[in-house]
C-alpha positions, 0 to 999 in steps of 0.5 A, a space after each residue: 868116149 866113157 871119160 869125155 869132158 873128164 880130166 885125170 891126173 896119173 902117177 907114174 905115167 911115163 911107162 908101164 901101167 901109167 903108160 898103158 893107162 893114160 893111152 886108154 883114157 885119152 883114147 875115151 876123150 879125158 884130158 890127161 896130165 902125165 906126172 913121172 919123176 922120169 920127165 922125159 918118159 912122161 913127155 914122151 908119153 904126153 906128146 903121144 897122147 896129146 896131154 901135159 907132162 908135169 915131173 912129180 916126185 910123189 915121195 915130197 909134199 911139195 912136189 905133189 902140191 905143184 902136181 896138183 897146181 899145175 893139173 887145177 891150172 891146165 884143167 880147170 877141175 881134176 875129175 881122176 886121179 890115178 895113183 900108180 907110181 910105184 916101187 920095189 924093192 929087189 927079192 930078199 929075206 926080209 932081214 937083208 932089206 935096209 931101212 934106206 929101202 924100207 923108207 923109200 918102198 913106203 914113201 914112194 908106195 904109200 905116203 904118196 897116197 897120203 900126200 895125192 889126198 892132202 893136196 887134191 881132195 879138197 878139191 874134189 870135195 868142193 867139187 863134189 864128185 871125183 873117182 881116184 884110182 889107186 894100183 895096188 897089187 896082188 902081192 898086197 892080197 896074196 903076198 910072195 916070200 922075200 918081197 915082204 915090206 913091198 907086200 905089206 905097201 901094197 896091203 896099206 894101199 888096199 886099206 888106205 882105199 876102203 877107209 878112204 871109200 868109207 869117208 869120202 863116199 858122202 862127198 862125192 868121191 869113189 875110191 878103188 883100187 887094181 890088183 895087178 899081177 907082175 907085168 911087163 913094165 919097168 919093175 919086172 926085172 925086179 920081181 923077179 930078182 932077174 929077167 931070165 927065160 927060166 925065171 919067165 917060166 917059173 913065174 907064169 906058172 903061178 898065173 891060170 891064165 898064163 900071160 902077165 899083165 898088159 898096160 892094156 889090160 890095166 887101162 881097160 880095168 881102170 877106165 871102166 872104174 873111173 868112168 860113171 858106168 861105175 858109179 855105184 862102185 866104191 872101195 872095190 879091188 879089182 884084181 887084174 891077175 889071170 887068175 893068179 890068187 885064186 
């Protein structure tokens, strides 16, 4: 029971790695708000682990701002937040990606942390103490040809976590981050370009350890970060990769 008495809010939490995430900290006792634009996913979810669902598009600042209303509503404070929703855009040569891809990589990857800060860390700075978690990804430290501009999100998103670190530290607030590499979740198809046994194969040859990442792995990871056994941890990526950029 790390994350008893404790409240989160997690992104993209109706499948994949938000899923995985929000089992593993209801399992430690926090009271879980599962925001998803898929609604049904996200109650599906909540029901499962007897928290509340809350359809958030984290691309719109008013829809983040409801989120955060909602959440403050329910819970009383926000202890976590866990920005995981996120986006791809399919394996191209950087010149083919169009612009409408462009904006909606970056605002669903990266603006949304922008618009999460804008309407919850006044809150916790009042608070005085908050954890948030940000999911960002191996190809953000070790980034893979003709996934160029997904790459560079996730780059911002790690940046955005170690200057976000160094302003909030003094109020409080811890910020890390997760580098996962491709698992199994909604986005594997799109890694990939297709899901195919021979791309599988290809794939996991460039993880040591020889398997993707599991939500498991990624609630486990994310528990320990946002719990206060990690207290004195702030501005860290943790790379949750089997050893892929080594």
């Amino acid at each position: 029971m790390r994350l008893e008495g404790k409240s989160a809010i997690i992104t993209g939490g109706g499948s994949g790695f938000g899923a995985g995430i929000a089992r593993k900290f209801a399992a430690e006792g926090a009271r879980v708000m599962i925001a998803d634009i898929n609604i049904d996913n996200a109650r599906k979810v909540a029901e499962e682990v007897g928290g509340i669902a809350q359809f958030t598009d984290v691309a719109f600042s008013g829809s983040v701002e409801e989120m955060v209303q909602a959440a403050t509503s329910a819970f009383g404070q926000v202890d976590i937040l866990i920005n995981n929703a996120g986006i791809t855009h399919t394996p191209k040569p950087m010149e083919e990606v169009t612009e409408a891809e462009f904006d909606k990589v970056l605002a669903v990857n990266a603006k949304s942390v922008f618009l999460t800060a804008l309407h919850l860390v006044p809150h916790m700075k009042a608070n005085g103490a908050g954890a948030i978690l940000n999911v960002a990804s191996t190809a953000g430290l070790s980034p893979r040809p003709n996934l160029n501009w997904y790459n560079a999100s996730k780059g911002w998103m790690i940046t955005a976590t170690r200057a976000m670190a160094v302003e909030l530290a003094p109020h409080g607030v811890r910020v890390n981050a997760l580098a996962p590499v491709a698992g199994e979740t909604p986005l594997l198809a799109s890694f990939m370009g297709e899901d195919t046994p021979e791309m599988r194969a290809k794939f996991l040859a460039t993880i040591p350890i020889g398997r993707f990442s599991t939500p498991e792995d990624m609630g486990n990871a994310a528990c320990y970060l946002c719990s206060d056994e990690a207290s004195m941890i702030t501005g860290s990526v943790l790379k949750v990769d089997g050893g892929r950029c080594i």
